[in-house]
C-alpha positions as CSV (number, residue, x, y, z in Angstrom):
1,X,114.1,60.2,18.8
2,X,112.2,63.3,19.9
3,X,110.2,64.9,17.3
4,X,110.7,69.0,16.8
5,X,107.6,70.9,18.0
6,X,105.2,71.3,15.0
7,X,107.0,68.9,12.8
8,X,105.7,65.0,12.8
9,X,108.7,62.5,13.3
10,X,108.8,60.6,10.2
11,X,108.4,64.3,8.0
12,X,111.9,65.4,9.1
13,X,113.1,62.3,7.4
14,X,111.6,63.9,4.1
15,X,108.9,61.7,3.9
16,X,106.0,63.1,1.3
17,X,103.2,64.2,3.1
18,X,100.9,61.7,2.2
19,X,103.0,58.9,3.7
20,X,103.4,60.5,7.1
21,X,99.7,61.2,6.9
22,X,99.2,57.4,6.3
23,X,101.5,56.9,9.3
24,X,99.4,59.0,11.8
25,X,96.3,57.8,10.9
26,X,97.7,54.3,11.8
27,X,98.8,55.3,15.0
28,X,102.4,55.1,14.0
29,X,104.4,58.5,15.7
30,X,107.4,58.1,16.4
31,X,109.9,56.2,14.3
32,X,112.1,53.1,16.0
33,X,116.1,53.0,16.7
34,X,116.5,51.1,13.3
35,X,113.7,53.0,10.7
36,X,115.9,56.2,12.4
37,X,119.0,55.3,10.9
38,X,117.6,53.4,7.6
39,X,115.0,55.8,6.3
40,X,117.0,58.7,5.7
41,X,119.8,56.9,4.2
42,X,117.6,54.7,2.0
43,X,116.0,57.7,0.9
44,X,119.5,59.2,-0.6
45,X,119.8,56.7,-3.2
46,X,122.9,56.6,-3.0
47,X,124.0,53.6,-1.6
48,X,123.3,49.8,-1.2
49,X,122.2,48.3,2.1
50,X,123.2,45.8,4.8
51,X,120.3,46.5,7.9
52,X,120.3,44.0,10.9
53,X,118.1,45.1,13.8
54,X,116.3,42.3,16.2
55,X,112.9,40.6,15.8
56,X,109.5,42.8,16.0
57,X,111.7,46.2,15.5
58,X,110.5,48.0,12.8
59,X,112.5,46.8,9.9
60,X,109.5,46.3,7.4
61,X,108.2,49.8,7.3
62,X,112.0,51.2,7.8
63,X,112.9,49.6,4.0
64,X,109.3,50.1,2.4
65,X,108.9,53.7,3.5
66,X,111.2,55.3,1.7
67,X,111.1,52.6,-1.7
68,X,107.3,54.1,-1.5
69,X,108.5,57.6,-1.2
70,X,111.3,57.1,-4.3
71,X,108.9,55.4,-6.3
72,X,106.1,58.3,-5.7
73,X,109.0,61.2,-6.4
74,X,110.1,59.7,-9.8
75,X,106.3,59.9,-11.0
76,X,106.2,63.2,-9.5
77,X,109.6,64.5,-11.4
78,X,107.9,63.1,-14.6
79,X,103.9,64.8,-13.4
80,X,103.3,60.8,-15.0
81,X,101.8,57.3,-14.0
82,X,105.0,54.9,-14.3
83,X,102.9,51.9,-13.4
84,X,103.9,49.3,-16.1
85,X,102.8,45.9,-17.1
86,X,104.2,42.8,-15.4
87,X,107.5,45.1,-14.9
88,X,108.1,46.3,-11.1
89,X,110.1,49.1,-10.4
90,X,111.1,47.8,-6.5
91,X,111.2,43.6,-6.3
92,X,111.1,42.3,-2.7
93,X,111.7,38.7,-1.5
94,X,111.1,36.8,0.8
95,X,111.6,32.7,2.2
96,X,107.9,32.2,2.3
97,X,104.4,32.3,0.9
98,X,103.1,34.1,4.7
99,X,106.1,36.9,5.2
100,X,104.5,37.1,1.2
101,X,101.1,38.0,2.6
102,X,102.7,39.8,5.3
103,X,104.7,42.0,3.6
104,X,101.6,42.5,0.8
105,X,99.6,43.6,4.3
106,X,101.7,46.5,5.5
107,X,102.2,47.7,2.0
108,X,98.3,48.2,1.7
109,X,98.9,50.5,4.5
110,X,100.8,52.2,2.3
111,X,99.7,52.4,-1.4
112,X,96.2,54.1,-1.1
113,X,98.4,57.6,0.1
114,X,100.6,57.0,-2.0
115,X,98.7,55.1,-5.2
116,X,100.9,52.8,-6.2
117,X,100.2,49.6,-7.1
118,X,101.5,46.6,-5.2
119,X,100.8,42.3,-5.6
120,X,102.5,39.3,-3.6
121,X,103.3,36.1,-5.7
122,X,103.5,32.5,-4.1
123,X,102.7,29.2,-5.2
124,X,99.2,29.6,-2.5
125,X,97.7,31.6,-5.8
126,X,96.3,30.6,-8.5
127,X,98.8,31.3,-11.7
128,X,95.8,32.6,-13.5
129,X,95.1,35.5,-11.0
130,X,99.0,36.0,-10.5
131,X,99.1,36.8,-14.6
132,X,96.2,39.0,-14.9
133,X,97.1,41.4,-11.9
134,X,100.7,41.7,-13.0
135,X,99.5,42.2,-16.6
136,X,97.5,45.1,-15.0
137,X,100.4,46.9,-14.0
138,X,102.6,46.8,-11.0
139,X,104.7,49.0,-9.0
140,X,106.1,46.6,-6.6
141,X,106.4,42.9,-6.5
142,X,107.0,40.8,-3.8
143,X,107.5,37.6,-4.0
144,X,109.4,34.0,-3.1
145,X,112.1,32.9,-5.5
146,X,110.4,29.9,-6.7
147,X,107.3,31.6,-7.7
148,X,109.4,35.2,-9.2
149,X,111.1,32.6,-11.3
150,X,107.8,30.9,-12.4
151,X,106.9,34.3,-13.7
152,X,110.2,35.0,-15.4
153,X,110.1,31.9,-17.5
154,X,106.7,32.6,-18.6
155,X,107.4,35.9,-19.5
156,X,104.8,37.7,-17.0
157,X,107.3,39.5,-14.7
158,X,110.0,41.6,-16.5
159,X,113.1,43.2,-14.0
160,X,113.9,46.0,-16.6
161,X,113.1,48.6,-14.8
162,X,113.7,47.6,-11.2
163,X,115.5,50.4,-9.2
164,X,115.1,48.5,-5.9
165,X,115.9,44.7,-4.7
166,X,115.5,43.9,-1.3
167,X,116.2,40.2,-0.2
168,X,114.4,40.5,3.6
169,X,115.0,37.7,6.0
170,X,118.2,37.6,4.1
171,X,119.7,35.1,7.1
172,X,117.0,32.9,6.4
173,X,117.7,33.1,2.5
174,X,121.2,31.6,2.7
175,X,120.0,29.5,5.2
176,X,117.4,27.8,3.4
177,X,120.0,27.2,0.2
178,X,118.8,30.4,-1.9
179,X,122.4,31.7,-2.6
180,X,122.5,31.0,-6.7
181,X,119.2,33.5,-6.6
182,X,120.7,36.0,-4.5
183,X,123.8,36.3,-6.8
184,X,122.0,36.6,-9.4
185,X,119.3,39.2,-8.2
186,X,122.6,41.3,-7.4
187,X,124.2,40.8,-11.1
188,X,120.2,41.9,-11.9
189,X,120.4,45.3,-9.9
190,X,124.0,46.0,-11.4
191,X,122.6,46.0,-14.9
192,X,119.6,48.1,-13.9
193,X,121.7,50.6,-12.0
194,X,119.4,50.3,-8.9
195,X,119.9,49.8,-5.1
196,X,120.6,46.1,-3.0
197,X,119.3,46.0,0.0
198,X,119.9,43.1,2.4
199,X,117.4,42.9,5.7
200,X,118.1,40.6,8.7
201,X,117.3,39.6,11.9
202,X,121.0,37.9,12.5
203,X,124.0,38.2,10.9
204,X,125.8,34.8,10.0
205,X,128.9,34.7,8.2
206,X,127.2,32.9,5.2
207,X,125.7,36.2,4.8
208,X,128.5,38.5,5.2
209,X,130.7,36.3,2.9
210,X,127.8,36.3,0.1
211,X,127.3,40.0,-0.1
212,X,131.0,40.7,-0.3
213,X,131.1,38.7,-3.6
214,X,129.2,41.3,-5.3
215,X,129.4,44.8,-2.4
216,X,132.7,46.0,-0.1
217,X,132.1,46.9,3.0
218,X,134.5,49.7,2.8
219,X,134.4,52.1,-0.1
220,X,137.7,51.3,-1.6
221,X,135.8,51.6,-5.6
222,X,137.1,47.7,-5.9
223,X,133.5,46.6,-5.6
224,X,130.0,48.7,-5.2
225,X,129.7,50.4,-1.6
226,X,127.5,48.8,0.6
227,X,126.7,50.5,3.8
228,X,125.9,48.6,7.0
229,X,123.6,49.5,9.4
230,X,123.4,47.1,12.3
231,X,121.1,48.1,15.1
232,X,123.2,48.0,18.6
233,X,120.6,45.4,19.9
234,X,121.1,42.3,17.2
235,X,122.6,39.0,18.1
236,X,121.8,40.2,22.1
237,X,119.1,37.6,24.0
238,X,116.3,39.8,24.2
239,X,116.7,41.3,27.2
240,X,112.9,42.7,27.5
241,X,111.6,39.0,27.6
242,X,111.3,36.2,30.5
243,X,113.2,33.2,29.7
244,X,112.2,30.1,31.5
245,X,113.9,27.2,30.9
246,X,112.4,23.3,31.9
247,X,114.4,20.8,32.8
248,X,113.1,17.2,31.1
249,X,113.4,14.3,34.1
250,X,111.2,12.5,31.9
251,X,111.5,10.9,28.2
252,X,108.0,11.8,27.7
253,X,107.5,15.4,27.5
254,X,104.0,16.2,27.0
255,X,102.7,16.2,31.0
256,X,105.2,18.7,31.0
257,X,103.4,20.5,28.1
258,X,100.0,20.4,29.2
259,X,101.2,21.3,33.3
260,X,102.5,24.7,31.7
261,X,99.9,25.5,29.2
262,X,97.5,24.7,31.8
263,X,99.3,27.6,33.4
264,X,99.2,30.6,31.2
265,X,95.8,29.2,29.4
266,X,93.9,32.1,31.3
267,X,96.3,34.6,30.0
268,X,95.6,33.9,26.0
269,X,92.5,35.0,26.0
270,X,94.0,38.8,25.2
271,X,97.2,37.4,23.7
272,X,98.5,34.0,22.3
273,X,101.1,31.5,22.2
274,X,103.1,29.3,19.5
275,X,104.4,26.2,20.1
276,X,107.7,25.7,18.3
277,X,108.6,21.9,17.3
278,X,111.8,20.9,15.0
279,X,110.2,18.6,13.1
280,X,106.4,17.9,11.0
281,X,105.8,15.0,12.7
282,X,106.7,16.4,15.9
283,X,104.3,19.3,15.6
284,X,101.0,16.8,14.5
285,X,102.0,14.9,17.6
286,X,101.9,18.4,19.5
287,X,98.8,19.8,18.1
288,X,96.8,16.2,18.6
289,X,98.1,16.1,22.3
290,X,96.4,19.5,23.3
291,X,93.4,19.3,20.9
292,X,93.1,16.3,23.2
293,X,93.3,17.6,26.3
294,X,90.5,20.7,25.7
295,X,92.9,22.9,24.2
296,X,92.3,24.7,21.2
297,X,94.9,24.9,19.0
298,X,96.1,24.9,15.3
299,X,99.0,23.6,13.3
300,X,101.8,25.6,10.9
301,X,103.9,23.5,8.8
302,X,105.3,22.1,5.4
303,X,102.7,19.8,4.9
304,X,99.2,22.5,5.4
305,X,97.6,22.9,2.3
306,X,98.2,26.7,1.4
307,X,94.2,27.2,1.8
308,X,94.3,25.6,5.1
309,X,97.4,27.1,6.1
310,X,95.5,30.9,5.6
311,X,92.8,29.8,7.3
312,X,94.5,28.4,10.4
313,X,96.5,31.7,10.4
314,X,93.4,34.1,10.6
315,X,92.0,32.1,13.1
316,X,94.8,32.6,15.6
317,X,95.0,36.4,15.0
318,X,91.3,36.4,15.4
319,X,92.0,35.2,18.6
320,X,89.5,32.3,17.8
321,X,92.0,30.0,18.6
322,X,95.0,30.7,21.1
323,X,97.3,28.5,20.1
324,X,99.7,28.0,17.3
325,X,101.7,25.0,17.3
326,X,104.3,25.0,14.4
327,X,107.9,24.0,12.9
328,X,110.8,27.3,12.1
329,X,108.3,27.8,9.3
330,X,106.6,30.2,11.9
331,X,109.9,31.8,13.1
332,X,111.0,34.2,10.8
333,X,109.5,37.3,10.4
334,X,106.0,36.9,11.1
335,X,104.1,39.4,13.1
336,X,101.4,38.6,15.8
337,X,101.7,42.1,18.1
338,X,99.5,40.3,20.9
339,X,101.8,37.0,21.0
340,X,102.8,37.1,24.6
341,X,103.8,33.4,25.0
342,X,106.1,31.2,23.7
343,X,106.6,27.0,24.5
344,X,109.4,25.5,22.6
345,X,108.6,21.7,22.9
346,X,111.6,20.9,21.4
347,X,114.6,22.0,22.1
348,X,116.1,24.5,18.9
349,X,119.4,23.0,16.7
350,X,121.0,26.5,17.0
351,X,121.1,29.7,18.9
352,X,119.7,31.4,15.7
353,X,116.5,29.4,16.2
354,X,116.0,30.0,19.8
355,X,116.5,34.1,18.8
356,X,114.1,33.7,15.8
357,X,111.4,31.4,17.9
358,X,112.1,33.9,21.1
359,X,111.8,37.2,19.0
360,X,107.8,36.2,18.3
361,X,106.9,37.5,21.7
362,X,106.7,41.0,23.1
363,X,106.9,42.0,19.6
364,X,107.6,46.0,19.6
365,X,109.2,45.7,23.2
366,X,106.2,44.4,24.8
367,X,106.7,42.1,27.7
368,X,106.7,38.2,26.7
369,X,107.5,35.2,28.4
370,X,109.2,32.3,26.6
371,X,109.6,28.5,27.8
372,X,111.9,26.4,26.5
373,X,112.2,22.3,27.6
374,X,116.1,20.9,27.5
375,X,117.6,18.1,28.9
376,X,120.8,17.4,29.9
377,X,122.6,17.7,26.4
378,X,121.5,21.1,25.7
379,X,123.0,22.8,29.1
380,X,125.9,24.1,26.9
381,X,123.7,26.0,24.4
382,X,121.8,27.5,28.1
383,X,124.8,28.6,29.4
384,X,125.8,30.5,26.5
385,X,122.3,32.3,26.0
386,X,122.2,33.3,29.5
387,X,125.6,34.7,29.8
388,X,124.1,36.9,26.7
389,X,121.3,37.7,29.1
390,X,123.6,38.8,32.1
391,X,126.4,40.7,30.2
392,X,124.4,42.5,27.6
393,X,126.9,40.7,25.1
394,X,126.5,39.9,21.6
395,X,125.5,35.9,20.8
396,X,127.4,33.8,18.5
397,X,125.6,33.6,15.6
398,X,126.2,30.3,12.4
399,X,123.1,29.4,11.1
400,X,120.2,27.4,11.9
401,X,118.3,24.5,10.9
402,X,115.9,26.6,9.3
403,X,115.7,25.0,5.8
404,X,116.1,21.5,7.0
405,X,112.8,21.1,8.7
406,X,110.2,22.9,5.7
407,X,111.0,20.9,2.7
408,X,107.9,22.4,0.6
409,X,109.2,25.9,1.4
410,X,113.0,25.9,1.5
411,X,113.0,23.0,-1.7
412,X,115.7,23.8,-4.3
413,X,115.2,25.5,-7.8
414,X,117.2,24.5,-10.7
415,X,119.5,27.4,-10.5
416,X,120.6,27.4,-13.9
417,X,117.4,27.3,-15.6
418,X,117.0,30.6,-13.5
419,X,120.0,32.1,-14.8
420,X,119.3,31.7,-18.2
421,X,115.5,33.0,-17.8
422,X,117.2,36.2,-16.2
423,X,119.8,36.6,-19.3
424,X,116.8,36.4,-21.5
């Protein structure tokens, strides 16, 4: 998108003033492919959402941006402070406590220029301090299901008022078994009279046949409109990346490990790489190997105390350690802009993991390089990804295995004590 002489990018979207400002002073110029098309049609109000674009594109700031700017106008229309007490006007969620902290990150970007107020909630917080900030007011919440129904049974979070719902890493949602919630955030948004919007890096058709319980894709007046905007790019192998794959002669696979990370060690220094295993165990057994062998390294998973898990994490964007070894807790949705390596040590259950795991390198287009070890029984899977590669052809997308290996994430709720607290 080229920008008109005199006139930033973003402002011809309509974007207040203070938010492009925001946007400049963070470096941020020109908008991406999807937050071209998603901005200025979120900003209408008009309809609800479907918006699938690949990993590392943009589509955090494309949904907040203009939920910022909608929020800001209504207070401006009304020359008042809407801020109220444990009642959010915009409600995002998301799979896990660290796209929580993620999300809660860019939005501080954001809500200085703007002055609204934002706060994550996930079970890594104390309940105490969850209470008192939301009892101080709140403009947007973000938050994982088990922790926004925590809130809702103890009366401390209120949806009254909510003119925006966006489930993000949607694909992940129904994935990890959160479909109860998602219907009943969309019966939520009905009675408010506010906007749905759906956010995801893949399209499977759990997803598609979800929303169409409660949205039409076509705007037939049978059911709400919802409008899809699917950047041209998802479900295609990224195409900007090197994909190496290792053939495994060998049951054990860990001189295999160390030969390559021997390799591109030098190169971490500046950037960094995560090590993708499918199971806990797998990845303890990962991370001792290379602590082991003079590598530094740190561990993601189910089991990581919440404290730990935080610390670990700001270690390896620090740089202070250049290697992340983790299970497809790590794969959706979070951002590390220097990751320039990948190593999947064990071979992903689906071609929605291997997108996911891949799409954690050369975030932003930036070059990456990502390794993956098979054998024999996973040529099938290769084939298919790199005739995705060659062609420029979409991949076939089910679901993944996602909520099978992070049981202290992706655990079940008791659904219907949810739906009763939301009746309430």
């Amino acid at each position: 998108m080229k920008a008109t002489i005199g006139v930033p990018a973003f402002a011809k979207f309509g974007l207040l003033p203070e938010l492009c400002e925001c946007l400049e002073l963070h470096g941020i110029k020109l908008p991406t492919p999807i937050q071209s098309q998603v901005i200025p049609s979120m900003l209408k109000f008009t309809d609800h959402h479907l918006i699938a674009a690949q990993t590392g594109t943009g589509k955090t700031l494309a949904y907040l941006l203009p939920i910022f700017n909608l929020l800001k106008e209504q207070e401006l229309a009304k020359q008042s402070i809407l801020t109220q007490p444990c009642a959010p006007r915009a409600l995002i969620v998301v799979p896990n406590r660290e796209l929580t902290k993620q999300c809660v990150d860019v939005m501080g970007m954001l809500k200085h220029h703007a002055r609204l107020k934002v706060f994550g909630v996930h079970n890594g917080n104390a309940m105490k301090t969850e209470k008192r900030e939301l009892s101080d007011g709140i403009d947007i919440c973000v938050g994982t299901p088990d922790r926004l129904d925590k809130h809702l049974r103890m009366r401390t979070l209120d949806f009254r008022y909510l003119s925006h719902i966006v489930i993000d890493e949607a694909d992940t949602m129904v994935d990890g078994g959160y479909v109860d919630f998602i219907d009943q955030y969309a019966q939520e948004i009905k009675r408010t009279q506010g906007k749905m919007s759906f956010v995801a890096a893949t399209l499977p058709r759990l997803l598609e046949t979800v929303i169409s319980k409660h949205f039409s894709f076509k705007p037939d007046g049978r059911l709400p409109f919802i409008k899809k905007i699917i950047e041209e790019k998802t479900h295609m192998n990224l195409t900007h990346l090197r994909h190496e794959f290792i053939h495994l002669g060998e049951f054990n696979k860990n001189p295999t490990l160390l030969k390559h990370v021997a390799d591109i060690y030098p190169y971490l220094k500046s950037g960094g790489c995560m090590v993708f295993c499918n199971t806990i165990q797998s990845a303890r057994a990962t991370e001792y190997t290379l602590t082991e062998s003079g590598f530094k390294a740190v561990s993601l998973h189910g089991d990581i105390p919440p404290k730990k898990r935080n610390e670990f994490i700001e270690k390896f964007k620090a740089r202070e350690v250049p290697i992340l070894v983790c299970t497809d807790l790590a794969s959706r949705g979070l951002d590390f802009p220097f990751l320039n390596y990948v190593i999947q040590y064990d071979f992903p259950r689906t071609i929605s993991d291997y997108v996911h795991r891949a799409g954690r390198a050369g975030r932003g287009g930036k070059p990456g390089t990502v390794l993956t070890f098979y054998r024999n029984k996973d040529y099938e899977v290769i084939k298919e990804l790199q005739k995705s590669y060659d062609t420029n052809t979409p991949l076939s997308i089910t679901t993944s295995a996602y909520s099978f290996t992070n049981k202290e994430d992706m655990k079940k709720f008791p659904i219907e004590r949810f739906k009763n607290t939301i009746k309430k």
